[in-house]
VEXFILO-225673 format. One line per field, with one value per residue (C-alpha): x, y, z; residue number from 1; residue in three letters. Coordinates in steps of 0.001 Angstrom, whole numbers, plus 500000, padded with zeros to 6 digits. Example, Ala and Ser with C-alpha at 12.3 -4.5 7.8 and 13.67 -1.06 7.14 Angstrom:
<rs>
c1: (512300 / 513670)
c2: (495500 / 498940)
c3: (507800 / 507140)
i: (1 / 2)
aa: (ALA / SER)
</rs>
This chain:
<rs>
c1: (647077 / 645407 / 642787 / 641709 / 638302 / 638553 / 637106 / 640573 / 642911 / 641241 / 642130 / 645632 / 646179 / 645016 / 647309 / 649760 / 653035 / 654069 / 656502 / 658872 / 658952 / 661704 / 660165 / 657215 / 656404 / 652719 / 650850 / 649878 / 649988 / 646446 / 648373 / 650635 / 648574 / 646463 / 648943 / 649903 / 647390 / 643998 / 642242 / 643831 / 643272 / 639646 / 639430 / 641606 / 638938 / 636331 / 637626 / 637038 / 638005 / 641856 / 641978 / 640710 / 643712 / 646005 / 649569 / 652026 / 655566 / 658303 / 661607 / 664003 / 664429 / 664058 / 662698 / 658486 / 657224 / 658274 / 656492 / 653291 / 651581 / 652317 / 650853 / 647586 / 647421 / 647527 / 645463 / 642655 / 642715 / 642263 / 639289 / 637782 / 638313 / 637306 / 633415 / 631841 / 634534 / 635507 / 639124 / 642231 / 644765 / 648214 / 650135 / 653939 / 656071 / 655280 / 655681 / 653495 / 652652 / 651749 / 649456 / 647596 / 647259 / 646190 / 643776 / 642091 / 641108 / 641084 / 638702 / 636157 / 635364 / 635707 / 632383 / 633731 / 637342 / 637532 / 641065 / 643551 / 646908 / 649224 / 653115 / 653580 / 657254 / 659967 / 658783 / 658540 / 655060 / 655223 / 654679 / 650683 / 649142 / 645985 / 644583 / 645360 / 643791 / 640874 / 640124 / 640461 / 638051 / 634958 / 635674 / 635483 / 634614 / 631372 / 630809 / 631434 / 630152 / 630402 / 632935 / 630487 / 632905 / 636000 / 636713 / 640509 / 642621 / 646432 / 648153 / 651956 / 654887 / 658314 / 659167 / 657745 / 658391 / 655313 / 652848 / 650528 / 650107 / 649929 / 647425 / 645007 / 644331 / 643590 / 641586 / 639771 / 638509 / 637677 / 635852 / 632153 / 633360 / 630422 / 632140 / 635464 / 637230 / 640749 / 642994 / 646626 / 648635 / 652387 / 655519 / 654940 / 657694 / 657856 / 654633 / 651419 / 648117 / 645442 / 642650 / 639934 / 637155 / 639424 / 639021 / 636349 / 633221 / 632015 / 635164 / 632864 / 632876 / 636296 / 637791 / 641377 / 643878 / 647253 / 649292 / 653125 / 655048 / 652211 / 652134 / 650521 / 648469 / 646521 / 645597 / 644530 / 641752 / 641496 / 640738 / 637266 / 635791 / 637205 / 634760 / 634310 / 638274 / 639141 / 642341 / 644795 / 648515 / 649859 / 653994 / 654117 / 657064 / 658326 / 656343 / 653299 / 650200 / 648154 / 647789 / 644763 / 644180 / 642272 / 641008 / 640057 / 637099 / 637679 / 635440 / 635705 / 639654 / 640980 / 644385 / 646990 / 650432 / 652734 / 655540 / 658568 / 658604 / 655173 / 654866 / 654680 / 650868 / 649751 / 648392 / 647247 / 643969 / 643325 / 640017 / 640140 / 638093 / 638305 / 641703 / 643419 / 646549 / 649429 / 652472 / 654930 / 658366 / 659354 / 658417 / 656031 / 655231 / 651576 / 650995 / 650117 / 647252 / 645959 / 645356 / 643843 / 641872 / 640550 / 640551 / 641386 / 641809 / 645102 / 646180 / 648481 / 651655 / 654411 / 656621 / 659851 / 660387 / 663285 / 663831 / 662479 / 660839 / 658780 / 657639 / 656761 / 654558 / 653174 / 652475 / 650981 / 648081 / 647562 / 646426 / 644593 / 647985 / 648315 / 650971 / 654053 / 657285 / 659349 / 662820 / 664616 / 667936 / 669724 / 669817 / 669460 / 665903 / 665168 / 666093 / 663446 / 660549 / 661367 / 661032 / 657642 / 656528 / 657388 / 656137 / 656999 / 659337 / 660296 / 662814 / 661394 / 663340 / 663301 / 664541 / 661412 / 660692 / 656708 / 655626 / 653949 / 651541 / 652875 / 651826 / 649845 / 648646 / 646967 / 650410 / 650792 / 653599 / 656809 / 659661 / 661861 / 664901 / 667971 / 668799 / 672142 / 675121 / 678015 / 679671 / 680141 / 680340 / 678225 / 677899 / 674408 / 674953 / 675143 / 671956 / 669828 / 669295 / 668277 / 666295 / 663825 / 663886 / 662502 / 659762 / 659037 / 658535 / 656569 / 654160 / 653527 / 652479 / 649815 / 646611 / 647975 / 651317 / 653743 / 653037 / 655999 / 659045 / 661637 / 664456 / 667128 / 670712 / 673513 / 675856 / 678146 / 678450 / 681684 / 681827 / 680738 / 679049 / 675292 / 675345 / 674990 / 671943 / 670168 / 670272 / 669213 / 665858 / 665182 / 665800 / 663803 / 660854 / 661277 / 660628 / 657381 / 656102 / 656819 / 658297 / 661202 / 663787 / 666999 / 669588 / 672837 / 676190 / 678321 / 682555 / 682827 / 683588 / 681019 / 681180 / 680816 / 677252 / 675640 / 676105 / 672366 / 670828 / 667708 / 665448 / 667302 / 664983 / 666419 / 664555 / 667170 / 669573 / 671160 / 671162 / 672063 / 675310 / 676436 / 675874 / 677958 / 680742 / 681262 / 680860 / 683478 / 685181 / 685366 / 686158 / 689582 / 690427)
c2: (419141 / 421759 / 419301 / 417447 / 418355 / 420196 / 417782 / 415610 / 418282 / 419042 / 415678 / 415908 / 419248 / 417203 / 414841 / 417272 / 416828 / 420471 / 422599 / 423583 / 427138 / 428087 / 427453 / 426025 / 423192 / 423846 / 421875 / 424853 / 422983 / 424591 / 427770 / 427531 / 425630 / 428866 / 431268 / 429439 / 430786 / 431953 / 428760 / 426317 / 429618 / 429297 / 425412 / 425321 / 429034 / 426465 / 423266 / 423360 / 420146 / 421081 / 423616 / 421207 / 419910 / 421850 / 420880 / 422568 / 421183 / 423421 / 423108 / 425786 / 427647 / 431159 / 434303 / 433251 / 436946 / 436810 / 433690 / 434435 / 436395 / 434260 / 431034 / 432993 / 434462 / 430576 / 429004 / 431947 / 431384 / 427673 / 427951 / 430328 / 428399 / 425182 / 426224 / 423314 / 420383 / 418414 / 419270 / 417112 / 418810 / 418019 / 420118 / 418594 / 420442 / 423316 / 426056 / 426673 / 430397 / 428892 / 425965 / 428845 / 430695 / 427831 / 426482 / 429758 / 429649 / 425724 / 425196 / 428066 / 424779 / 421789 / 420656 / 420044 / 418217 / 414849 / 414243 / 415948 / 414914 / 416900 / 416348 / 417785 / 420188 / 419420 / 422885 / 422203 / 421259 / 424895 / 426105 / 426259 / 424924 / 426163 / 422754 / 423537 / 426789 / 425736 / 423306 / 425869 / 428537 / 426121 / 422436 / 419332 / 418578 / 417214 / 420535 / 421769 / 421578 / 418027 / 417257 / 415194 / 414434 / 413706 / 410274 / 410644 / 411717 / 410875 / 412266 / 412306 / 413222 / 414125 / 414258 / 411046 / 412661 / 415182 / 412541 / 412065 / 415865 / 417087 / 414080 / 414268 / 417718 / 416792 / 413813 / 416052 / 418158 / 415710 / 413571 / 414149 / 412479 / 410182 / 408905 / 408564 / 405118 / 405609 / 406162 / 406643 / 407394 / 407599 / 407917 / 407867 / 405546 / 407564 / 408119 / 406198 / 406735 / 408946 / 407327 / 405724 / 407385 / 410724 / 409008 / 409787 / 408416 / 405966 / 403951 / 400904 / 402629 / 402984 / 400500 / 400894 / 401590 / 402245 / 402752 / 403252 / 402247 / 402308 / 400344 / 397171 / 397601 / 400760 / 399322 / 396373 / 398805 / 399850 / 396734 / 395808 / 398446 / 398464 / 396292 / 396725 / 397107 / 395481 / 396479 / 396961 / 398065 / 397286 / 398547 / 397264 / 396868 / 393487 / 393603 / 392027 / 392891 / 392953 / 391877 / 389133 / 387122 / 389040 / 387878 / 389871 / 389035 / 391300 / 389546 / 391409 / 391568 / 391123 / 391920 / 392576 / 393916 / 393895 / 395528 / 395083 / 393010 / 392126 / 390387 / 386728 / 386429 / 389027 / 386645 / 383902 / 386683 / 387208 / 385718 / 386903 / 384637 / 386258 / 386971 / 387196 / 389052 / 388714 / 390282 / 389762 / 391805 / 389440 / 385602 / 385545 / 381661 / 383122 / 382959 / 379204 / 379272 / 382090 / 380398 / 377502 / 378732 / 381621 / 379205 / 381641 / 381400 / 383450 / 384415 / 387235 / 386598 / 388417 / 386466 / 386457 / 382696 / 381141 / 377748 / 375513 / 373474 / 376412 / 377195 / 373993 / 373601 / 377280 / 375901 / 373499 / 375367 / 378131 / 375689 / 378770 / 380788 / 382855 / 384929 / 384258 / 386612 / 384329 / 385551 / 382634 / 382698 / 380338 / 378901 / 375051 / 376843 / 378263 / 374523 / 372699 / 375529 / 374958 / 371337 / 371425 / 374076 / 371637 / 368011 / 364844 / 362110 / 362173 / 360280 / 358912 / 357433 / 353865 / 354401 / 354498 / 356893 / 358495 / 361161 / 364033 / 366900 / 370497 / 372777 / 375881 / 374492 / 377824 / 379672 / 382380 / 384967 / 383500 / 385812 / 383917 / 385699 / 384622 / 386608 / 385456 / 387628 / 385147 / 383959 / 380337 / 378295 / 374660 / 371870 / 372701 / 376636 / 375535 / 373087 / 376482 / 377674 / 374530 / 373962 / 377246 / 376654 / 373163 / 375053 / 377417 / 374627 / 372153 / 374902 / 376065 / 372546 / 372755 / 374395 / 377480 / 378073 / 381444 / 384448 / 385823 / 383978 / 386196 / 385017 / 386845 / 384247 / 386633 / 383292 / 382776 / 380178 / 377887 / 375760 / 376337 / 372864 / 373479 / 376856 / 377628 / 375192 / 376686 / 380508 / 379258 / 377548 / 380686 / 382759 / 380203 / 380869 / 384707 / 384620 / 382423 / 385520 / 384070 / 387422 / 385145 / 387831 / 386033 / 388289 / 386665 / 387685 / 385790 / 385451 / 382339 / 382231 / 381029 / 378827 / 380216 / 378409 / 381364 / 383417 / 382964 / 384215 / 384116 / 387241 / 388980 / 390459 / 393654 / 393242 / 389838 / 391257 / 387600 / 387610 / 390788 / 390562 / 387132 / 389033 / 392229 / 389841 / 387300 / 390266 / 392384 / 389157 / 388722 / 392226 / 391976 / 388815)
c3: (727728 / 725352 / 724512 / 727818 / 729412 / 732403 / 734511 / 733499 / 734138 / 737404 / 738548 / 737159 / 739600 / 742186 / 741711 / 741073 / 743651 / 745435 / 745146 / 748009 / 749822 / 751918 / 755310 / 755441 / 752621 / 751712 / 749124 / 746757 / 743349 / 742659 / 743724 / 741448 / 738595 / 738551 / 737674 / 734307 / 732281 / 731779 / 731080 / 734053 / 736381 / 735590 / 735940 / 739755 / 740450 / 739800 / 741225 / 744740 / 745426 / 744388 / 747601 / 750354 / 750688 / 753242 / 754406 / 756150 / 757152 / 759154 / 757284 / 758968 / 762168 / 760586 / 761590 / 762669 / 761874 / 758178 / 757694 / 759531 / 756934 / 753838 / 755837 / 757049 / 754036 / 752351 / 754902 / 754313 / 750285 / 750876 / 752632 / 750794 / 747759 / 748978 / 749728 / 751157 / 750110 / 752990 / 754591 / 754371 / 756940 / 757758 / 760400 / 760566 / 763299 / 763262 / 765344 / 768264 / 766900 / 763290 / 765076 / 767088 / 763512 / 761634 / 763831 / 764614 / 760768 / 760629 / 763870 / 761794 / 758983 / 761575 / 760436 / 757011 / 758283 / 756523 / 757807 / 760480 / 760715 / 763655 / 764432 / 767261 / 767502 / 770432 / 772278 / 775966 / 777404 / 778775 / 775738 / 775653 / 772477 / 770814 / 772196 / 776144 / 775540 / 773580 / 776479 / 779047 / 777494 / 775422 / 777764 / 775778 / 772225 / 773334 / 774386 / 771250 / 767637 / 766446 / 763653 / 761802 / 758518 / 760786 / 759549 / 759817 / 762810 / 763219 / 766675 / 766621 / 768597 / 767608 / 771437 / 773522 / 776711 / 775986 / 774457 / 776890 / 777894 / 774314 / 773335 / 776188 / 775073 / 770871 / 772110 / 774731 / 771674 / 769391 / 771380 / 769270 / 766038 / 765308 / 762141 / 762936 / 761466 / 761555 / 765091 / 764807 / 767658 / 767574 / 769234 / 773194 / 774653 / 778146 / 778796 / 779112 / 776868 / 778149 / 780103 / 777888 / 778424 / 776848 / 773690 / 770492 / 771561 / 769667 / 769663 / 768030 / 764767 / 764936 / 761791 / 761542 / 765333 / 764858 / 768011 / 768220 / 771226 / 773939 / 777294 / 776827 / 780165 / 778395 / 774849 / 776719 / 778178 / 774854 / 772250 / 774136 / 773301 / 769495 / 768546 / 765230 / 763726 / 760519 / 760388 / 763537 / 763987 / 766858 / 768231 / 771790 / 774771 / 776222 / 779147 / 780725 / 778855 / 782381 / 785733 / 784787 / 782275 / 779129 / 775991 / 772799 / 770905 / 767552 / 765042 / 762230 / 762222 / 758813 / 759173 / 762453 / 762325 / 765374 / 765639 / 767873 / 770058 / 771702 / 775018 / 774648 / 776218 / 774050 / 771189 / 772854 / 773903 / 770669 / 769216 / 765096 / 763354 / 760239 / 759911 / 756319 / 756821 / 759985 / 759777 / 762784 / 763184 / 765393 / 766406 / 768818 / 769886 / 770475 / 767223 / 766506 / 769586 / 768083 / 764839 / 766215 / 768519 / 765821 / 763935 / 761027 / 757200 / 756790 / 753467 / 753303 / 755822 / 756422 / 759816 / 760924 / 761989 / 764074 / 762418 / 759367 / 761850 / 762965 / 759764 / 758590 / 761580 / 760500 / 757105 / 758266 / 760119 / 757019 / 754264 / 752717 / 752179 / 749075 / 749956 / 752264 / 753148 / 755927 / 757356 / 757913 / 760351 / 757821 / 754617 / 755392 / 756933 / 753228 / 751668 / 753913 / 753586 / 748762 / 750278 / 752115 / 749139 / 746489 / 748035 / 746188 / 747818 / 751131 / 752986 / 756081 / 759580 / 758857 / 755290 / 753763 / 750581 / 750792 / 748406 / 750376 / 749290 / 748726 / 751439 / 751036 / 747009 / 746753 / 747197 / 744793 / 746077 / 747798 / 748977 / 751107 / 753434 / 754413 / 757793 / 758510 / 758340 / 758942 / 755792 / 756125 / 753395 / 753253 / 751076 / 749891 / 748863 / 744958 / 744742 / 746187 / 742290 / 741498 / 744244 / 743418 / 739931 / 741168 / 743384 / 740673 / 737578 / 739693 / 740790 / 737212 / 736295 / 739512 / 739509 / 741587 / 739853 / 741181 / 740066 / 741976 / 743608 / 745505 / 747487 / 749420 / 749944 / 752082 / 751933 / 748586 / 746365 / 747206 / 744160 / 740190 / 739949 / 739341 / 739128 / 735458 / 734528 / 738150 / 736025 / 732785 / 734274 / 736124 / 732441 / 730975 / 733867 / 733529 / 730092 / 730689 / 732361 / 736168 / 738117 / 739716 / 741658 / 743434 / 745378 / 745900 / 747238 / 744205 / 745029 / 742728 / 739139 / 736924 / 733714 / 730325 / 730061 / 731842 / 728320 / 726602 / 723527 / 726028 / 727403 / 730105 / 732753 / 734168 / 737287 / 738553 / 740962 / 740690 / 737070 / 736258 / 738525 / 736912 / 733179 / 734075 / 735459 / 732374 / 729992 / 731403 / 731868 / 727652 / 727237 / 729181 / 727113)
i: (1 / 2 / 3 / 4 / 5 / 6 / 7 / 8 / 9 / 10 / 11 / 12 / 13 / 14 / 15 / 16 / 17 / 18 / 19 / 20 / 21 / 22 / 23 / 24 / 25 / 26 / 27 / 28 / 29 / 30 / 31 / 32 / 33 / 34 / 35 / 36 / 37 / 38 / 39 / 40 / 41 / 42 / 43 / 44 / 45 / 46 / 47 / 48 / 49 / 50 / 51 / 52 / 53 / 54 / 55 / 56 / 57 / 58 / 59 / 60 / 61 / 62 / 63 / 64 / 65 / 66 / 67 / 68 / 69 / 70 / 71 / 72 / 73 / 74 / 75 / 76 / 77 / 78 / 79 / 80 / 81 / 82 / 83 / 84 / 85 / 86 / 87 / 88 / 89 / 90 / 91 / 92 / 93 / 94 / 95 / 96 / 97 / 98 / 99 / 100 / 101 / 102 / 103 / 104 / 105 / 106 / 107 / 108 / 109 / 110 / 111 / 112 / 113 / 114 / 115 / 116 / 117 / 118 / 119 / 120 / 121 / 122 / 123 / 124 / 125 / 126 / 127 / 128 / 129 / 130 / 131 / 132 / 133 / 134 / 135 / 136 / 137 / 138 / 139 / 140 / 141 / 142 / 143 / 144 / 145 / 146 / 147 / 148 / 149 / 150 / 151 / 152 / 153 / 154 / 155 / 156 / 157 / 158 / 159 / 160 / 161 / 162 / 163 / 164 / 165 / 166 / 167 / 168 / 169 / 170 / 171 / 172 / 173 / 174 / 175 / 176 / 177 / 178 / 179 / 180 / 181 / 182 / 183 / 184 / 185 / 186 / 187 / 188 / 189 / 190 / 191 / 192 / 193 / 194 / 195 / 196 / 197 / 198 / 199 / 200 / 201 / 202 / 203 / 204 / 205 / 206 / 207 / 208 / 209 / 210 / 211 / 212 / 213 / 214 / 215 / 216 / 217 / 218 / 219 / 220 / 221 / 222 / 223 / 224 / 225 / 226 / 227 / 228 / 229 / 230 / 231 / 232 / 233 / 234 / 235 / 236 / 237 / 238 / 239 / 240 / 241 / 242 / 243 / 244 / 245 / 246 / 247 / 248 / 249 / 250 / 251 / 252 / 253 / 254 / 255 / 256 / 257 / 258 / 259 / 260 / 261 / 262 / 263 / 264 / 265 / 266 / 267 / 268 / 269 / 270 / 271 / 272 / 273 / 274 / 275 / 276 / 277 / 278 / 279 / 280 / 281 / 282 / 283 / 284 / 285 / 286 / 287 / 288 / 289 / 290 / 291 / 292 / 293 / 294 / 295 / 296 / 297 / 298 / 299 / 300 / 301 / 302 / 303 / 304 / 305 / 306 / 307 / 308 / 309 / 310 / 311 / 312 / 313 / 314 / 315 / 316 / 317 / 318 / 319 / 320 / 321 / 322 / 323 / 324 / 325 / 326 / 327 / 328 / 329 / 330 / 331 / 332 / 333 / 334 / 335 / 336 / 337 / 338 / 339 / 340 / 341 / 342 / 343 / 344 / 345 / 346 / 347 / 348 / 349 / 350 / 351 / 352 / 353 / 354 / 355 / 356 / 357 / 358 / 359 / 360 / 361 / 362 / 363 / 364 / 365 / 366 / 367 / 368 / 369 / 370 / 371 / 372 / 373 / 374 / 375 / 376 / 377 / 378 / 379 / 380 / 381 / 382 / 383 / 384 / 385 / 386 / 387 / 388 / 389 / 390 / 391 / 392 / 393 / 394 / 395 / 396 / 397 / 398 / 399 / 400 / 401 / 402 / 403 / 404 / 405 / 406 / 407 / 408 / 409 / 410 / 411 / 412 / 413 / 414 / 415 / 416 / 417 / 418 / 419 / 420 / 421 / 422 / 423 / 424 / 425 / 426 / 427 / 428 / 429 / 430 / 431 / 432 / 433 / 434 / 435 / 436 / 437 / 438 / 439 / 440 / 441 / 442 / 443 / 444 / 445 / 446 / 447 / 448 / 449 / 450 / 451 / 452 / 453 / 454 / 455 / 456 / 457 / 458 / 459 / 460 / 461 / 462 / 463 / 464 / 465 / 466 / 467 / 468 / 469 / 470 / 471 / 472 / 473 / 474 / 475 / 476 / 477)
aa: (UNK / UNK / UNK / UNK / UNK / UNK / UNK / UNK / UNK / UNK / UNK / UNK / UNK / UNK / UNK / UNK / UNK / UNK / UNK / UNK / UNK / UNK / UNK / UNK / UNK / UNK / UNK / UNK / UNK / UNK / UNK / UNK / UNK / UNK / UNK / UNK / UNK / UNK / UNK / UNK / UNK / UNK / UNK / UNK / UNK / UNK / UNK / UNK / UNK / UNK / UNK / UNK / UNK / UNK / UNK / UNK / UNK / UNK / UNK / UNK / UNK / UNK / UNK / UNK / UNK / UNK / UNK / UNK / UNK / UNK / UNK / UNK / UNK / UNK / UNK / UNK / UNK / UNK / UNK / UNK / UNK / UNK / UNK / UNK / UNK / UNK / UNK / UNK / UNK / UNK / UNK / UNK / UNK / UNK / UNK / UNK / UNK / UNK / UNK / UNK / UNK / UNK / UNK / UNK / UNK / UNK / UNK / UNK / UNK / UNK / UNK / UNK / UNK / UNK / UNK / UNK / UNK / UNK / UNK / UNK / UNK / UNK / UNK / UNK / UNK / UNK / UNK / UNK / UNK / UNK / UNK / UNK / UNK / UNK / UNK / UNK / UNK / UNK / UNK / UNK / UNK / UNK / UNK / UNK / UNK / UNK / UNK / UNK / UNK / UNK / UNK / UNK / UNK / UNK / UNK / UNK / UNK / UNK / UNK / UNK / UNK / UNK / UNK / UNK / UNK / UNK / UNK / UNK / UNK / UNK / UNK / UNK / UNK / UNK / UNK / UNK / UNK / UNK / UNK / UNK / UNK / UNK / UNK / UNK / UNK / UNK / UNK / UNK / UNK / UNK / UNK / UNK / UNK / UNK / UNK / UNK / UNK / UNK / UNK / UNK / UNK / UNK / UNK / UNK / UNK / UNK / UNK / UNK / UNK / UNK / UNK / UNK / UNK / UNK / UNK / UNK / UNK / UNK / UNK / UNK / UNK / UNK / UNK / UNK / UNK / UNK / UNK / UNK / UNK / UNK / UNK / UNK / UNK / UNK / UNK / UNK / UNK / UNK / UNK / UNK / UNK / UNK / UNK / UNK / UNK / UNK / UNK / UNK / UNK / UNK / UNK / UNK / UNK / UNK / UNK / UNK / UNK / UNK / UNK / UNK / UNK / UNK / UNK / UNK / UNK / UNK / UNK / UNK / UNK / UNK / UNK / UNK / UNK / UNK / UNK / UNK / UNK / UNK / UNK / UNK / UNK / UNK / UNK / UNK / UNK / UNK / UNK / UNK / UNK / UNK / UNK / UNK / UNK / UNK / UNK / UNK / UNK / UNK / UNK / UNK / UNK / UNK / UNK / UNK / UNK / UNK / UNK / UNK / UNK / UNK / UNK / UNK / UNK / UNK / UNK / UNK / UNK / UNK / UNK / UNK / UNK / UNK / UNK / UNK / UNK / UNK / UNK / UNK / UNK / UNK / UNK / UNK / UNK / UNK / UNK / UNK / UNK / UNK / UNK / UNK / UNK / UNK / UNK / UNK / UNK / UNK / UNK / UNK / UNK / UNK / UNK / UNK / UNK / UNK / UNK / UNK / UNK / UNK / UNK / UNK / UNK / UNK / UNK / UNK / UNK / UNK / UNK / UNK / UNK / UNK / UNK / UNK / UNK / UNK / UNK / UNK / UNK / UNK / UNK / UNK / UNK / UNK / UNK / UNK / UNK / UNK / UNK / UNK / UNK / UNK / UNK / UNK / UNK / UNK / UNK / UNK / UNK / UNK / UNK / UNK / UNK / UNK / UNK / UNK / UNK / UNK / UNK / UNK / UNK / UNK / UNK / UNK / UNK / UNK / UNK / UNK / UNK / UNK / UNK / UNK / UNK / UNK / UNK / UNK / UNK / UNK / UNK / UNK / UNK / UNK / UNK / UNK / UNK / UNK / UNK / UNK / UNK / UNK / UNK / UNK / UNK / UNK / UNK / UNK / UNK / UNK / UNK / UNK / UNK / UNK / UNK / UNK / UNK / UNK / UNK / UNK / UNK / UNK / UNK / UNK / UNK / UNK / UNK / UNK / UNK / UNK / UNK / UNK / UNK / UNK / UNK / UNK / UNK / UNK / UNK / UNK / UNK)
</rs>
């Protein structure tokens, strides 16, 4: 440490994590830094980068008055030492007193913000915030000066009763943010979103929307006018999305998360034609019109699916998959999706054996899950290690081999038979350098065969399990 530059250990403080005070967690690792010696007190003094970072997080119901001081006292120093850097600021629960203080000194430097984060407490929506007030005494944020670094701003609620009150204030007074690219909103299951035209203006340049259990009907007033998102985030009720038929034209979409689960017409409006990553919480039959209408190139996918048949005909529509994480609701459903992953023969109808293509050829990352709980034994639990170490070998002898196979099995293994040889291929492909991970609920003995001089990868839940089992096993004979 002695001998790094300055500008090296500068970014090290940065990076530094913070300690913990006893009621309010501030990041004050420059704070601290400084006070080790002469030489890193001069470097965080002349770093002002290190103090325009400010974070404060309510961690007891103490006494407020004792606390006050210390935290203006911080938030002053911070800005002081910051100069011109732009502002990262994170207000988690806190107190209604401590938000007035802060922001009084925060709202001084909201030409500089870069990012504000706010958690709103539990207090009752009697209790006034610095935002109601603000709103009643200098109107609007248009009114106001514009926050022209603002390219952050994250709105939460610990309390969804109060979202909509609390949030139609914030969004009242930042509504000048001419670069803002990143919306989250969070945590409002009682209450409806503020009208749209209370939101930033421009929302075209907004890039990335992130909203948390909103009414359908109000983000549906929302995407049209999100034009330009890349990236959106989407945690939605079972209900109608809205009284007419709407479609979304988002053409610059490259990836969509929805969590929960979303109303079953909501997909079918969406129009993402260059869409590369979809996750889905939960099945959503939407989701195959909206790839062919799209007509999207999806790479990264992340679904919850409710048979093999459903995936296959998934498969079948993302030819330009890379990466795939499928839930499957049993493990017959795992065996056909290593079957349409693999290719080779296939038994038809009428008896007759064709040899198919693999699907997705460009496949590099495979996790497969197993979600069922039951523990029923069938005929096919001890071919599944042999089955992926099938997958794994034939795609290493393709163009596009795995980089990373991962499967999840709840069910255990009735019989021995297989079992052994199904480990050592997957040792043998671990030590090749393919990161192949297998969970598995064992309850059956296993033959001596498992026992290898060969590289054991501590990563294997699977493997690992079988190794600590025979080798305690030889230690009690």
């Amino acid at each position: 440490m002695a001998l790094l530059p300055p500008e090296i250990l500068a970014e090290i403080f940065r990076l530094a994590s913070s300690p913990k005070r006893l009621y309010y967690n501030v990041k004050e690792a420059p704070w601290t830094t400084a006070q080790v010696c002469h030489r890193w007190r001069d470097i965080c003094l002349s770093t002002p980068k290190l103090w325009a970072e400010f974070s404060a997080q309510r961690t007891l119901d103490l006494d407020l008055d004792r606390h006050l001081t210390p935290l203006r006292f911080l938030a002053s120093t911070y800005l002081q030492r910051s100069l011109d850097s732009n502002l990262m600021i994170t207000l988690d629960d806190v107190h209604p007193a401590h938000e007035d203080m802060c922001m009084q000194l925060l709202w001084l430097r909201r030409g500089s913000w870069k990012s504000f984060t706010i958690w709103f407490s539990e207090h009752p929506a009697e209790t006034r915030s610095w935002f109601h007030r603000a709103l009643l005494a200098h109107g609007s944020g248009a009114d106001c000066v514009p926050l022209q670094a603002l390219r952050v701003l994250a709105i939460h609620t610990l309390k969804p009763d109060l979202g909509a009150v609390r949030t139609q204030a914030v969004l009242e007074m930042f509504s000048n943010c001419p670069v803002l690219s990143y919306l989250s909103l969070g945590n409002m299951t009682c209450a409806d979103l503020p009208a749209p035209s209370s939101f930033p203006d421009p929302l075209g340049r907004i890039r990335t929307f992130d909203a948390q259990l909103y009414n359908p009907k109000t983000v549906a007033l929302l995407l049209p006018r999100l034009t330009n998102l890349t990236l959106l985030s989407l945690s939605l009720a079972k209900r109608p999305l809205c009284p007419q038929r709407t479609t979304f034209h988002l053409p610059h979409l490259l990836g969509l998360s929805i969590g929960g689960p979303a109303p079953l017409d909501f997909l079918d409006a969406f129009r993402t034609p260059s869409l590369r990553f979809l996750s889905l919480h939960k099945w959503n039959p939407g989701l195959l019109s909206l790839i062919q209408l799209s007509a999207c190139r999806i790479r990264h996918l992340d679904i919850r699916v409710p048979d093999g048949a459903t995936l296959l005909a998934l498969l079948s529509q993302t030819p330009h998959l890379t990466h795939l994480h499928a839930a499957l609701m049993w493990q017959s459903d795992i065996d056909i999706a290593i079957s349409a992953l693999q290719g080779g023969p296939s038994n038809q109808a009428d008896g007759n054996v064709i040899a198919t293509n693999p699907l997705c050829p460009q496949l590099s990352s495979l996790l497969l899950r197993d979600g069922q709980e039951a523990a029923v034994q069938r005929p096919h639990d001890k071919h599944i290690l042999t089955s992926i170490a099938d997958l794994v070998e034939s795609r290493q002898s393709s163009s596009w081999p795995l980089k990373i196979a991962r499967f999840t099995i709840r069910q255990s293994a009735a019989t021995e038979e297989g079992m052994g040889t199904g480990i050592e291929r997957l040792l043998d492909l671990g030590a090749q350098g393919v990161d192949v991970d297998v969970a598995y609920r064992l309850r059956a003995r296993l033959p001596k065969s498992v026992l290898s001089d060969k590289p054991w990868r501590p990563m294997d839940p699977l493997l690992n399990e079988v190794r600590r089992a025979l080798v305690t096993r030889e230690e009690l004979r």
